[in-house]
N, C-alpha and C positions, 0 to 999 in steps of 0.2 A: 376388477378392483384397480382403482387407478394407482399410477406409482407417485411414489413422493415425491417434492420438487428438491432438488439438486440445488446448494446453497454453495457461495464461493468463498473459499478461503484463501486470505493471503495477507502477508507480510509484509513490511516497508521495513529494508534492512540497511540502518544505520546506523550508529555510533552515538551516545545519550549526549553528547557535546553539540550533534547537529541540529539541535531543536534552532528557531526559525525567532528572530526576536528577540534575542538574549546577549545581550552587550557583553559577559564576560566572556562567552565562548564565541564569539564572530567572526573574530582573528583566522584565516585558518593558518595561517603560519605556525597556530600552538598547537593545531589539531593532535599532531605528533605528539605532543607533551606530554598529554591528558591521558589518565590512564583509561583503558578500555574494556568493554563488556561485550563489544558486537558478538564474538564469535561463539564464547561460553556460551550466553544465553540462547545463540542462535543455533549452537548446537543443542542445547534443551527443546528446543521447537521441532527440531527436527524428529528428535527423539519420542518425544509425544505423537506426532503426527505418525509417525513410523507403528508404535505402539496401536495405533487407531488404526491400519492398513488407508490412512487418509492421503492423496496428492494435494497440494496446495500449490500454489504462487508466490514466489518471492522476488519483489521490486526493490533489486541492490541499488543503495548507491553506488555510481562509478568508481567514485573515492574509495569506498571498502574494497570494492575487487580489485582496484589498483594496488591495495596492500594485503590483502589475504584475499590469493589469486586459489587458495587451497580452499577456502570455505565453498569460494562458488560453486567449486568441484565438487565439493561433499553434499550440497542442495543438486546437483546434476544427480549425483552416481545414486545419490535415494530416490530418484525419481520425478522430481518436481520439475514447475516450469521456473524458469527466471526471466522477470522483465527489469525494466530499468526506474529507476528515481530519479534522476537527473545525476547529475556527476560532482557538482559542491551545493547541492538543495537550497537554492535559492528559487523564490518565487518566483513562475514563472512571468506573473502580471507585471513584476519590476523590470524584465528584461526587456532588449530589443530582439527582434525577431531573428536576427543573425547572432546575437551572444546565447541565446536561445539552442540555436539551430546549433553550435559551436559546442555550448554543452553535453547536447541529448547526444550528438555524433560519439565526441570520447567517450559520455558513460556506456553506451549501445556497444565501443570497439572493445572497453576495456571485459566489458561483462562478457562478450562472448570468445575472447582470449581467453580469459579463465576458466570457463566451463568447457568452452565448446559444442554450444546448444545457442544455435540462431535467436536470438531477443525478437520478439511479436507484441511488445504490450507495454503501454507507459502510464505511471501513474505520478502527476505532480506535487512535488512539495509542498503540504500543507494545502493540498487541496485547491491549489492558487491561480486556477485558471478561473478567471471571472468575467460577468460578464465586460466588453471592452479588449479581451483578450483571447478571442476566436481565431484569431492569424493562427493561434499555437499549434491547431488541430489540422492545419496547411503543413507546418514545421514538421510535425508528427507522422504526417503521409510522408515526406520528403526524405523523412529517415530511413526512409522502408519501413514505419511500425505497423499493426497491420488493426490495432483497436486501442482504446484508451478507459483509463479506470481514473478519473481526478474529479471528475464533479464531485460534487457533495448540494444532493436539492435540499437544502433548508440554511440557516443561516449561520454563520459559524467567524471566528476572529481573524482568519486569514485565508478562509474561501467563502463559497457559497454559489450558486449558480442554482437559478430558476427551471431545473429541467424533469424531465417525465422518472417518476421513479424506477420504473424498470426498465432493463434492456431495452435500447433504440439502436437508431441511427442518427448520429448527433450531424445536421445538415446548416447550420447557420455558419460556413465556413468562406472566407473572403472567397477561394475560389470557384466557389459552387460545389466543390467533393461532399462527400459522407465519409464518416468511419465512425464504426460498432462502438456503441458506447456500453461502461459495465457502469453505474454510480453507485455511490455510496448507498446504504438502507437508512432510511427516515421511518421514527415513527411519529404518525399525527395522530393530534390529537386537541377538536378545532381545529382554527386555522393554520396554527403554528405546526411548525415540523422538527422535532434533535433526531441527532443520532445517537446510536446505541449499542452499535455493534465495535465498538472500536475505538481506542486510545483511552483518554482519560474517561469517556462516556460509557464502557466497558467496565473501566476499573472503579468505577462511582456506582453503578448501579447494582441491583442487588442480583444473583443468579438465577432466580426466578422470575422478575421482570423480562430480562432476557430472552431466555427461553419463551416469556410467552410472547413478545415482540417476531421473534424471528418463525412460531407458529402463525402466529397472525397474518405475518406478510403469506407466507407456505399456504396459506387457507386462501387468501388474493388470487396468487397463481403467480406470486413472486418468488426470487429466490434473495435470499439473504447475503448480504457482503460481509465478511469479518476480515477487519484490517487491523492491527497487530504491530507494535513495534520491540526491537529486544527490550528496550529500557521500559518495557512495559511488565516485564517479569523480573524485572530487578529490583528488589528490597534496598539493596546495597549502592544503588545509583547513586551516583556524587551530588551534593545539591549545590547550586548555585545561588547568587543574590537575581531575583528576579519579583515582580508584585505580585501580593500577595493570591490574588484570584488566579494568575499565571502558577504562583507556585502547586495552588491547591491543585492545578488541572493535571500539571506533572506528577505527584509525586502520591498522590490518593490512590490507597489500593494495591497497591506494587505486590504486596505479598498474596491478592487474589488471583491474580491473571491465570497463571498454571490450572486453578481450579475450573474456574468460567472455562476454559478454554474445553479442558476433560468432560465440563457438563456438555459442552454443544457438542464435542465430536460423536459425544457419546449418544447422542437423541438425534441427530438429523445424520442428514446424507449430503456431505462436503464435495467437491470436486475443485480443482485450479480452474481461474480465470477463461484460457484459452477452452477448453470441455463445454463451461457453462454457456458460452457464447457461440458455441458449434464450429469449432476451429479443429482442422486434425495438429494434432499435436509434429511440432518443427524439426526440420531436419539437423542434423548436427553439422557445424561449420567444419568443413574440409581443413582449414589452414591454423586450428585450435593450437594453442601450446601445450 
């Protein structure tokens, strides 16, 4: 009897203000202001996942571990991996390679000061390495990171990237390197490809589509990616003035996600990022706070 495919869970832990686009929250100077949800909801995630005996992955931004340097520590001490989001979530495709490089560095020192669990895994803002912007995965080595989760193969408002759906070696890098690629799940259907497992595409679609999306890929001999934000389980998210198609994508669904979430844990077989990929899981940083 064969065994089931091993599907990957994880997180993009930020604050509902850091969405990507949004003229009133841009500022980070107000970041402070703004009231917040990161940790509530993030400790609801945790809690679920706990409830399920599930490990996942959670890609903090820098910024949040800079100021709740205790959360990191409670996604540590439950067991999970923690990688990084970049450090104030800016696209990566906008940056130059050294503000780039300048980022991913703090959010990498800040995440592992707080937890004290070596960072191994980076996943970009909105998805936003594209193609034009393969230096990134140069930057990425240079960190020390040791694989990346930011493609997304089908087409999308502020990624996209033409790559193989499952697990590779992403090899089109200025220097000639590799490094273990995890990307987004697409489902096709023709020639077109969305996603499904994740953010507003999650919170839009119905629970049973789902489930049968993430068997379909399992019957392939893929595993499934479920990427996740807090503000993704927040009813009570603050709204902002943003267009209208922008808003629908934020803010549809908010009171499903909890459920969707308890459906998949509950029918497949989840693991974190580094597992799926065949990584032994990181040592802990010697010099942690």
């Amino acid at each position: 009897m064969s065994h089931p495919v091993v599907n990957a869970m994880s997180f993009d832990i930020e604050d509902w203000f850091h969405m990507v686009g949004i003229e009133s929250v841009e500022d980070v100077r107000k970041w402070d202001e703004f009231p917040t949800l990161v940790e509530r909801y993030t400790d609801g995630i945790i809690g679920q996942l706990d409830a399920h005996g599930t490990r996942a992955t959670f890609f903090i931004l820098g910024w949040v571990a800079d100021r709740y340097p205790s959360l990191v520590r409670r996604i540590v001490d439950s067991g999970h991996e923690v990688g990084t989001h970049s450090f104030w979530h800016r696209q990566v495709d906008a940056l130059e390679p050294a503000v780039f490089k300048e980022d991913l560095q703090r959010s990498i020192d800040a995440i592992e000061q707080a937890g004290g669990q070596r960072v191994r895994g980076f996943r970009a803002p909105s998805f936003s390495i594209r193609p034009g912007a393969e230096w990134a995965f140069d930057v990425i080595l240079d960190c020390g990171l040791e694989y990346d989760a930011s493609l997304f193969p089908a087409p999308r408002g502020h990624g996209g990237y033409p790559a193989p759906r499952g697990i590779h070696r992403f090899t089109d890098m200025p220097s000639g390197r590799s490094i273990p690629e995890l990307p987004m799940s697409v489902m096709r259907l023709g020639p077109a490809g969305f996603g499904f497992t994740g953010g507003g595409y999650l919170r839009f679609l119905p629970g049973w589509f789902i489930r049968q999306g993430v068997r379909r890929l399992n019957n392939q001999g893929h595993p499934a990616v479920v990427y996740l934000h807090p503000r993704d389980f927040a009813p009570d998210c603050p709204r902002v003035p943003m267009p209208l198609k922008r808003r629908f994508k934020c803010y549809v669904g908010l009171g499903t996600t909890f459920g969707k979430l308890d459906l998949l844990l509950s029918n497949f077989e989840w693991a974190a990022c580094e597992t799926i990929l065949g990584l032994d899981s990181p040592p802990e940083v010697d010099d942690a706070a």
